[in-house]
MMTF fields as JSON, N, C-alpha, C and O atoms, coordinates in Angstrom:
{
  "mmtfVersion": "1.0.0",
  "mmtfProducer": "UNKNOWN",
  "numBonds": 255,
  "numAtoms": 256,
  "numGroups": 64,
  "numChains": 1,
  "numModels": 1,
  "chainsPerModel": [1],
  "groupsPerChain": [64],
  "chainIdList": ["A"],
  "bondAtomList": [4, 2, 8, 6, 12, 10, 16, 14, 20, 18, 24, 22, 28, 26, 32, 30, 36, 34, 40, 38, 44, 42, 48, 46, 52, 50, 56, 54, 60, 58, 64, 62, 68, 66, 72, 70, 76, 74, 80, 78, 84, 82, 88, 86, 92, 90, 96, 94, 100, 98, 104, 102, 108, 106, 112, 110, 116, 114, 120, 118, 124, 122, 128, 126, 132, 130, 136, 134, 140, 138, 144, 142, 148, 146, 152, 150, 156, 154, 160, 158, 164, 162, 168, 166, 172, 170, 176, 174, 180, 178, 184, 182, 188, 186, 192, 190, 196, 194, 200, 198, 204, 202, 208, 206, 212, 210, 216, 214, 220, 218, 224, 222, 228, 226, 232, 230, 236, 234, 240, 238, 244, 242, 248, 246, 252, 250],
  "bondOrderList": [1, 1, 1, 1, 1, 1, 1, 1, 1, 1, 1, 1, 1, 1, 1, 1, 1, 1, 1, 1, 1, 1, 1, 1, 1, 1, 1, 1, 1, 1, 1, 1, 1, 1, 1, 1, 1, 1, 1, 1, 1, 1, 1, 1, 1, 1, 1, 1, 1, 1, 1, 1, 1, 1, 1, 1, 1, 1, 1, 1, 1, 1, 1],
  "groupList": [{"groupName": "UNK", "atomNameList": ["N", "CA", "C", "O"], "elementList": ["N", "C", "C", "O"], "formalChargeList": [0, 0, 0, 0], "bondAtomList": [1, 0, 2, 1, 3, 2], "bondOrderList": [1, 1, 2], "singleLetterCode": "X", "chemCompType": "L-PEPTIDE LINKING"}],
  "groupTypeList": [0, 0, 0, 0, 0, 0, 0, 0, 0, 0, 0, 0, 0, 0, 0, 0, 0, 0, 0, 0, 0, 0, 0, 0, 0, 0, 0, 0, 0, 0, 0, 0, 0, 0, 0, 0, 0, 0, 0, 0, 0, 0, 0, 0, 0, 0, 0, 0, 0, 0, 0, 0, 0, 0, 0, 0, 0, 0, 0, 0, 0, 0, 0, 0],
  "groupIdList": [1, 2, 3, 4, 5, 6, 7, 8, 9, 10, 11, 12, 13, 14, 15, 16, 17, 18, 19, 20, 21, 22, 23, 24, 25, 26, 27, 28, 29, 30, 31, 32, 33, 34, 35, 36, 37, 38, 39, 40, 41, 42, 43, 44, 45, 46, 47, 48, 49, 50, 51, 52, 53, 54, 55, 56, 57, 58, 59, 60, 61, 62, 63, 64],
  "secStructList": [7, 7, 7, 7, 7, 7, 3, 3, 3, 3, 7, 4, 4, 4, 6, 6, 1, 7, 7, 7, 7, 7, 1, 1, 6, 6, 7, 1, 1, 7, 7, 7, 7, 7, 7, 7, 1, 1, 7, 7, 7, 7, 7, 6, 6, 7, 7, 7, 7, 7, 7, 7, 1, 3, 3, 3, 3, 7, 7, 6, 6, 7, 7, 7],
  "xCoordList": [-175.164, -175.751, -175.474, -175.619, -175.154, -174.391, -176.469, -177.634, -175.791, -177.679, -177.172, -175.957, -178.03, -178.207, -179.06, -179.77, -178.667, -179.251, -180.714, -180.098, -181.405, -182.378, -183.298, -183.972, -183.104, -183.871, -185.208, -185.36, -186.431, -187.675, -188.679, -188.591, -189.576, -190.553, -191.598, -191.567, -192.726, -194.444, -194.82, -194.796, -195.311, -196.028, -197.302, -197.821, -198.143, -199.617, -200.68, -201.376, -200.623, -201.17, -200.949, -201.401, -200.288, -200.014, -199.812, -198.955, -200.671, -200.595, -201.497, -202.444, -201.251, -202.131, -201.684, -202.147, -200.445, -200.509, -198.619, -197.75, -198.516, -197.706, -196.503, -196.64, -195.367, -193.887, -193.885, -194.939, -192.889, -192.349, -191.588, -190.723, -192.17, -191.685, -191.632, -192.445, -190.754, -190.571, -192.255, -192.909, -192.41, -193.834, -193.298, -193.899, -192.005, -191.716, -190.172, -189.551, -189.82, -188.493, -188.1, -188.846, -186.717, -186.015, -186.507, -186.231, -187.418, -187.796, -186.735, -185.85, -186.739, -186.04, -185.922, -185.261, -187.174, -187.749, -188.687, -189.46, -188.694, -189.843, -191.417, -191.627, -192.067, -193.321, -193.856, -193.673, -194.597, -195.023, -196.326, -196.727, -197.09, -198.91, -199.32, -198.696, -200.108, -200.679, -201.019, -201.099, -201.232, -201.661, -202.887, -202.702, -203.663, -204.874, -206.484, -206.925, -207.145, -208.6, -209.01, -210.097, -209.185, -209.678, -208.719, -207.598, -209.657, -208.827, -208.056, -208.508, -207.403, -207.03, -206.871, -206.192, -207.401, -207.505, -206.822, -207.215, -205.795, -204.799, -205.231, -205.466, -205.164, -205.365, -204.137, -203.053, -204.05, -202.69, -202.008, -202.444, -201.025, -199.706, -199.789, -198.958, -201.04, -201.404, -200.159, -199.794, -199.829, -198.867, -199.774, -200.743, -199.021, -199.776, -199.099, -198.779, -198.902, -198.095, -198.782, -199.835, -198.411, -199.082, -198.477, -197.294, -198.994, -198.39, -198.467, -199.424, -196.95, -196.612, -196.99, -197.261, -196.795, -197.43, -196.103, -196.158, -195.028, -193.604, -192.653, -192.863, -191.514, -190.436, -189.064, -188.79, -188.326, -186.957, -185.959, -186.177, -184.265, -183.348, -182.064, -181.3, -182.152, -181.258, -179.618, -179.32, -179.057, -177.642, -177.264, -177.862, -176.114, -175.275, -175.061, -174.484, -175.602, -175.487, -176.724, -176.726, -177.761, -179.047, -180.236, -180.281, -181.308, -182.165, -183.771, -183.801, -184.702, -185.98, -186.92, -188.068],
  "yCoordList": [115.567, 114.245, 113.771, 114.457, 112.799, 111.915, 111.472, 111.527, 111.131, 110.657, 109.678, 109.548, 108.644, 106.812, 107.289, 108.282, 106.002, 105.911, 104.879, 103.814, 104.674, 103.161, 103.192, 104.125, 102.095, 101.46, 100.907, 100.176, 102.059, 101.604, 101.212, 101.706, 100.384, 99.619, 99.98, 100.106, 100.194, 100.52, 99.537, 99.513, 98.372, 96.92, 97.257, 98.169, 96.462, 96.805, 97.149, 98.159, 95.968, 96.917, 97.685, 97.449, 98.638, 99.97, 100.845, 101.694, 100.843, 102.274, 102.99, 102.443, 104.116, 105.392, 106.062, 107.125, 105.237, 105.501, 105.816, 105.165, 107.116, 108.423, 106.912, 105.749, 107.785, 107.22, 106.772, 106.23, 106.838, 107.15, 108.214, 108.298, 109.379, 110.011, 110.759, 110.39, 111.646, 112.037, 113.04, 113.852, 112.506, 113.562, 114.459, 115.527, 114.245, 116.235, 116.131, 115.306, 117.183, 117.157, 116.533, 116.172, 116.272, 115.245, 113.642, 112.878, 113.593, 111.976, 111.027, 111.263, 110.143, 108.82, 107.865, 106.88, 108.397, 107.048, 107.616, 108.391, 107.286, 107.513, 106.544, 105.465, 107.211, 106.766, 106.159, 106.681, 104.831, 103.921, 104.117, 104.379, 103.86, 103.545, 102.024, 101.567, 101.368, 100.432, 100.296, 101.382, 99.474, 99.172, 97.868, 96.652, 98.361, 97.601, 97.775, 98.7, 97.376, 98.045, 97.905, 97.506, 97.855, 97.977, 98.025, 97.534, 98.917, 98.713, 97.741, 96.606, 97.975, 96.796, 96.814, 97.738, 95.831, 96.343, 95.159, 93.997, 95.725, 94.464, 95.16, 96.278, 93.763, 93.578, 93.688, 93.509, 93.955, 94.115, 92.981, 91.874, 93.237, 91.676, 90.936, 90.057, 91.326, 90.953, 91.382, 92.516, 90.391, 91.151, 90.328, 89.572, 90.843, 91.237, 91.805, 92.987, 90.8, 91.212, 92.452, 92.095, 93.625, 94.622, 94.878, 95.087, 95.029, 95.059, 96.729, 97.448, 97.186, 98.498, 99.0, 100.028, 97.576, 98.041, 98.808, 99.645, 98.437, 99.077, 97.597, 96.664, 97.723, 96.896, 97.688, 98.698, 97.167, 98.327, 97.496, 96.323, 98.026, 97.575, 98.412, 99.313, 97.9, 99.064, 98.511, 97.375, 99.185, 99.135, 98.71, 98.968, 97.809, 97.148, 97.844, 98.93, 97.134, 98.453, 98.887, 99.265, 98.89, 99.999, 99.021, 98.215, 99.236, 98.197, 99.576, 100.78, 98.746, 98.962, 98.026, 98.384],
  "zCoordList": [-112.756, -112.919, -114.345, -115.357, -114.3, -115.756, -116.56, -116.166, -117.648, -118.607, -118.735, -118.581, -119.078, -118.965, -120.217, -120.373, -121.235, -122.697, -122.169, -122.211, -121.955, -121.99, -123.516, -123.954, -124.01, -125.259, -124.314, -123.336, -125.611, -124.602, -125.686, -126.81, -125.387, -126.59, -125.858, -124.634, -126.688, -126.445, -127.085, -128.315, -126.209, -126.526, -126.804, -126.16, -127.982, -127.832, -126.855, -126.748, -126.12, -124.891, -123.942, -122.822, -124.187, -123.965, -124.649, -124.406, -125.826, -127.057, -126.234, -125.669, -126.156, -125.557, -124.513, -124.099, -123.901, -122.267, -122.349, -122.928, -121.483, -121.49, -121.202, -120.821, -121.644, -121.171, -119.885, -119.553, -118.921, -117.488, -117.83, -118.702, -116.717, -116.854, -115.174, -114.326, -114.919, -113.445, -113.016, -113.671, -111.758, -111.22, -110.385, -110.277, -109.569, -109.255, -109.625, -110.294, -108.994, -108.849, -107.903, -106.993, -107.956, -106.829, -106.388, -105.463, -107.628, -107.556, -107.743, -108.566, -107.166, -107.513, -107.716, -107.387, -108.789, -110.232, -110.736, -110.172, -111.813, -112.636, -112.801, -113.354, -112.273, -112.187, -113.78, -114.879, -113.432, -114.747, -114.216, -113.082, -115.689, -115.553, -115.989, -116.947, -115.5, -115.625, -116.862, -117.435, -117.449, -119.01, -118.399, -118.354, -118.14, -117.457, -117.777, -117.096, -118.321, -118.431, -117.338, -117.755, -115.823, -114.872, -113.585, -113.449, -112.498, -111.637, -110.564, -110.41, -110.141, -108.975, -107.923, -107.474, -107.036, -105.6, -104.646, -104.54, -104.044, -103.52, -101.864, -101.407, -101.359, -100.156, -99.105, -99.661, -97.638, -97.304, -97.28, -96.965, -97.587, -97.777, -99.121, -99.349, -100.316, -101.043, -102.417, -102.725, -102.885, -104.156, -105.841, -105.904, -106.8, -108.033, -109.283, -109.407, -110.241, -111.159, -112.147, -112.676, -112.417, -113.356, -114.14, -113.871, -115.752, -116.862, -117.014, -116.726, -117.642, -117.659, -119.496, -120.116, -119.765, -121.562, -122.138, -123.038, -121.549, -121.896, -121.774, -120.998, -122.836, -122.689, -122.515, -123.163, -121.661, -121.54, -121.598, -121.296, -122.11, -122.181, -121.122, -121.467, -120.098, -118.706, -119.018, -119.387, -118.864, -118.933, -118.202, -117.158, -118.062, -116.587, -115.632, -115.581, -114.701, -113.317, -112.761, -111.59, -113.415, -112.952, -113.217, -114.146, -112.144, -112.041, -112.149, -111.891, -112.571, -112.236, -111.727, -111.465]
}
């Protein structure tokens, strides 16, 4: 497997809260945390913008 460089920023509201980083092996993506003081509760069919408290710069080609 080839490594991808990504340029990553920790925005204020999200000081405290872990990278993305993989939760097992053979994942295929890296899991983000909410940068939220409370929880959220979406309804079915319901969508919802959530702030990751991260800024990223992805290379041509590769999406998140």
């Amino acid at each position: 497997m080839s490594s991808v460089t990504i340029a990553i920023k920790r925005l204020p509201h999200g000081e405290g809260l872990d990278l993305p980083e993989y939760a097992v092996e053979h994942s295929a993506g890296m899991d983000l945390l909410a940068a939220i003081p409370q929880p959220v509760l979406l309804t079915l069919g319901q969508r919802a913008l959530i702030p990751t408290g991260i800024a990223i710069a992805l290379p041509e080609g590769y999406e998140a």
